[in-house]
N, C-alpha and C positions, 0 to 999 in steps of 0.2 A: 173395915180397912185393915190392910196385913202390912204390917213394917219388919223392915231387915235391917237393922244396924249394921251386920256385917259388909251386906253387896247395896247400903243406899240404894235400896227399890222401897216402895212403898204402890202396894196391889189396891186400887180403886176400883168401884164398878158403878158407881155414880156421880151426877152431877155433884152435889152436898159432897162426897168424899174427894172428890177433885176441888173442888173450889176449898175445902179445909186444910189443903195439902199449905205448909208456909211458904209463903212466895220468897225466902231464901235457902229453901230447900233446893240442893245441888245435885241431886242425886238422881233416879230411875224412877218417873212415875210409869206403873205397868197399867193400861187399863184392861179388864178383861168382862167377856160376859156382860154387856152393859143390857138394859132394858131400855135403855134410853139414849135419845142422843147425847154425847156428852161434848160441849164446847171447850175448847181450849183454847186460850190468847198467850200470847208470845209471856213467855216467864225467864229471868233473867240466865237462871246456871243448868233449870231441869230440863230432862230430857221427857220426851213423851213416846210411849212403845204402847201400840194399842194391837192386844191377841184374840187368838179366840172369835168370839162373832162380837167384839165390842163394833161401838159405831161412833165417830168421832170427827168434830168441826171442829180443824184448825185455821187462827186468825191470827194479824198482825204478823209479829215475827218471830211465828211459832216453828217447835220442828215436830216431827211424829217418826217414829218409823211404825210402822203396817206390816203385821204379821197375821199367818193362817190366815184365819178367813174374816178379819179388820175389816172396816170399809170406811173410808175416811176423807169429808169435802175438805179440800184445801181451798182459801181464800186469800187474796190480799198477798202479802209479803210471803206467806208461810212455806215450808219447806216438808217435803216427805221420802221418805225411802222406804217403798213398795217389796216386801217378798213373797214369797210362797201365795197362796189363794188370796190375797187381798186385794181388794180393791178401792182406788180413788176417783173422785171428780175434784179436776183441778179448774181453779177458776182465776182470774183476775192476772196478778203476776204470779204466781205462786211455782215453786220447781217441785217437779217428781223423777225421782229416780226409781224405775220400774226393774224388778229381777223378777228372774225365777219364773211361773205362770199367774202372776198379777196383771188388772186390767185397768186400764188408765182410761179416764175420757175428759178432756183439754180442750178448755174456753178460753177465752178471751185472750190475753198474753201472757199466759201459763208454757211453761218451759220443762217438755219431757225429754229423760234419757233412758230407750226401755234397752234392757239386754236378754238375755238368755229369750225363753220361751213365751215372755210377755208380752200382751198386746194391745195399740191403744187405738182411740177414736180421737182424733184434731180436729177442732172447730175454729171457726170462727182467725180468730190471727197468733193461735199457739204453736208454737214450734216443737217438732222430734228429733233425738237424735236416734236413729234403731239400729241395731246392732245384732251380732248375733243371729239366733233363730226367731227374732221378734218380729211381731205383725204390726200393721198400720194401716189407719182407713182414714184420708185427708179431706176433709169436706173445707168448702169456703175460704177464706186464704191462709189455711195453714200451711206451715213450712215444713220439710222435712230431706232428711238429710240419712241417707238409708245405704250403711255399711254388713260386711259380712254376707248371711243368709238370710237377710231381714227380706222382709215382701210388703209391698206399699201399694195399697186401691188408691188412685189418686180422682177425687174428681172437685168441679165446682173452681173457681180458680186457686187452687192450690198447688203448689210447688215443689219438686224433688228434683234433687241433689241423687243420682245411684251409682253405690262406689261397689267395686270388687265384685262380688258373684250375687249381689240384692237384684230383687225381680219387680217390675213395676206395672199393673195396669193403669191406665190414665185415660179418664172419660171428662166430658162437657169440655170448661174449658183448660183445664190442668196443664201442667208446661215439664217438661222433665230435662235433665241435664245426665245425659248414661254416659259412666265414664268406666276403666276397667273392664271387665265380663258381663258385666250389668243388662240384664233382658230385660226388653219394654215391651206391654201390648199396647197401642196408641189407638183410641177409638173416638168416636164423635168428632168436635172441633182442639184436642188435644196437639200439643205440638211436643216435639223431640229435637235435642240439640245432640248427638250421636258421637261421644270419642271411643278411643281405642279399640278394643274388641265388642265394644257396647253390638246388641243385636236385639233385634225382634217382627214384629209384623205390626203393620200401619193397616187402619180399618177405617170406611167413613171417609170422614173430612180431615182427615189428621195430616201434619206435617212434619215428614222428619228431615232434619239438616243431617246431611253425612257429611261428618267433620273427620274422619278416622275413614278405616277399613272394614268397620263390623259388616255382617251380614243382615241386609234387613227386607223382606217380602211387603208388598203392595196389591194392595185387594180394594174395590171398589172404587171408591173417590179421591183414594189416600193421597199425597204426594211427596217423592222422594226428589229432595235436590241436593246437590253434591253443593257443599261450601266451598265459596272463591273467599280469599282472604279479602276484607276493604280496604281503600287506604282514606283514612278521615283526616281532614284540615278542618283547622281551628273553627274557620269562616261555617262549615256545613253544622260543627257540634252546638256553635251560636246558634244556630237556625232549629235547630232539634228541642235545646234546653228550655225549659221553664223559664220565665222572663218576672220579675218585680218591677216595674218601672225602668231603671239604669243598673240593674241589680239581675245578675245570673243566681236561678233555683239549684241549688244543690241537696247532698245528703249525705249523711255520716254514719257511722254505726261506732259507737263508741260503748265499751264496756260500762252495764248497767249498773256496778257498784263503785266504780272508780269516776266514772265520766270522762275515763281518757284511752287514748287509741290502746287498740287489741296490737300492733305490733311494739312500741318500744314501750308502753306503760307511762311516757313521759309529761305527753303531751293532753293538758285538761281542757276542755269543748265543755263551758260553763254559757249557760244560755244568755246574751245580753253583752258576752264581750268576748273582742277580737280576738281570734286565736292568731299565730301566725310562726309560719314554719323557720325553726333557729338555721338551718341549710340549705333554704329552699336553692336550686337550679331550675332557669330557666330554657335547658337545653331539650330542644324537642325532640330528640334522636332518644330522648331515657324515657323507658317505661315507670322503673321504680325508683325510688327513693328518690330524697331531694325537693322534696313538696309534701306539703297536705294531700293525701287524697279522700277523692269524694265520686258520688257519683251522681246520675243525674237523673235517677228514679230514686222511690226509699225501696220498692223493691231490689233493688238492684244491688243495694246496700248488703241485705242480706246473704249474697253469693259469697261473701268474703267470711264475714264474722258478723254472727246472729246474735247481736244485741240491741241496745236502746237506739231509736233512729231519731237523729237530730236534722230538722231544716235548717239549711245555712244561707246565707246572701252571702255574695262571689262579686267585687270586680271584675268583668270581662278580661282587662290588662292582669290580674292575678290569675291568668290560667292559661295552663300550659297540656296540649292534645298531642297525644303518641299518635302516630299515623296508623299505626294497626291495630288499635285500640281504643275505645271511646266507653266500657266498663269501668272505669273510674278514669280521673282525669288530676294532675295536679296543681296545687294552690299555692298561692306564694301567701296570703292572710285568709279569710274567712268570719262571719259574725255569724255564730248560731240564733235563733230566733225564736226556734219552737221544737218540743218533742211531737214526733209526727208516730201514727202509725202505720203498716206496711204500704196502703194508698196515696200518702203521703198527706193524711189527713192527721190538723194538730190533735194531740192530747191533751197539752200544758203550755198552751202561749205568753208571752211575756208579757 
């Protein structure tokens, strides 16, 4: 073990030197060179920097950052910041911030942000944010939300968001939303929702909505429909919505550490009890503000803001439907029930 008084680092290269380190030590544990896996669980003030070809399982609510050629499981709570040649498997909830040419691969409701040159693999129900020159391969319902130069294989029912100049192929049943410059190849049973300059070629069975002007080619079975706007009454969204007994299915997304809405910060959606809107408006003519909003899938939930998805029960008389929009919808009270995953199957019922 190497200690520095001066820069609070302290250099481990094994399990036994890591677990010796005092658990109010505030300072830099480096791990380097390990032979071994080395576990780490969340410690109160230290920081954990693993270099070199160390190899490292983080747990509860730990953080690591991942240098050179690190490779490091995140589990549970834990948190990583990904550089240069390292690489993570992220699991459970855990967040990774990917730079630089590091390789992410995300289970379960693990939450990446890759930038620069970094590239991940999504499973299962984790979400990306990719940016830059980052890559991404979406299997099964992961999310992903693909800015900059990023490029995104979508396949399996997985979901993209492509903003700006991102490129996206999308196979099986993957769903994309190309907004900006954003090019899609649509193949198999994939579908495309198509704004602005969004462009590309539909192959197969794929469906693309032209919602914009982009340019898009059709080969095979594909098909292109031009989008007519709807106009939706109350009476049709009752008929659509999930149903309880006397009770409309709804869905929330509320921010995972706070439990309260991503726009004012105000408002807490605590499982078991009534939330209810201090301004609600009952006027049907308003899109926004003036209500709860919820939507009526938990996927759906995610279009807005990619956090914890709470099931709610909805008086039918607490809700209020914009005519050209049925993407969320507002509430005048609401009773959360259950934390749901993106199928809207519970995690945590009450």
């Amino acid at each position: 073990m190497i200690k520095s008084e001066e820069m609070e680092k302290i250099e481990v290269h094994s399990q036994k030197e890591f677990d010796d380190v005092s658990k109010d030590f505030d300072g830099v544990i480096v791990i380097k060179n390990t032979i071994e896996i080395i576990s780490v669980v969340a410690r109160e003030n230290s920081h954990v920097v693993a270099r070199e070809n160390s190899r490292v399982e983080a747990r509860g609510n730990s953080r690591v950052v991942a240098r050179e050629n690190s490779s490091v499981e995140a589990r549970e709570n834990s948190s990583v910041v990904a550089w240069e040649n390292s690489s993570v498997v992220a699991r459970e909830n855990s967040r990774v911030v990917a730079r630089e040419n590091s390789l992410v691969e995300a289970w379960g409701n693990s939450r990446v942000v890759a930038w620069e040159n970094s590239s991940v693999v999504a499973r299962e129900n984790s979400s990306v944010e990719a940016r830059e020159n980052s890559s991404v391969e979406a299997r099964e319902n992961s999310s992903v939300e693909a800015w900059g130069n990023s490029s995104v294989e979508a396949w399996g029912n997985s979901r993209v968001v492509a903003q700006e100049n991102s490129s996206v192929e999308a196979r099986e049943n993957s769903s994309v939303v190309a907004r900006g410059n954003s090019s899609v190849v649509a193949r198999e049973n994939s579908s495309v929702e198509a704004w602005g300059n969004s462009h590309g070629k539909a192959f197969d069975n794929s469906r693309i909505l032209l919602c914009d002007t982009g340019k898009w080619e059709k080969y095979m079975n594909a098909v292109l429909q031009k989008y007519v706007e709807p106009l939706y009454t109350k009476k049709l969204f009752l008929e659509i919505a999930e149903k309880k007994k006397d009770k409309v299915v709804l869905y929330k997304s509320v921010n995972p550490d706070t439990l309260r809405d991503f726009y004012t910060g105000t408002i807490e959606y605590t499982i078991g009890s009534v939330v209810e809107c201090p301004d609600f408006d009952p006027n049907e003519d308003r899109e926004c503000g003036g209500g709860l909003h919820l939507s009526y899938t938990a996927r759906k939930t995610q279009d807005f803001n990619q956090g914890k998805i709470l099931k709610c029960l909805v008086d039918p008389e607490d809700i209020v439907v914009y005519e050209k929009s049925i993407e969320k919808v507002r509430c005048r009270k609401v009773l959360p029930v259950a934390v749901v995953d993106i199928n809207g199957k519970p995690i945590k019922e009450v």
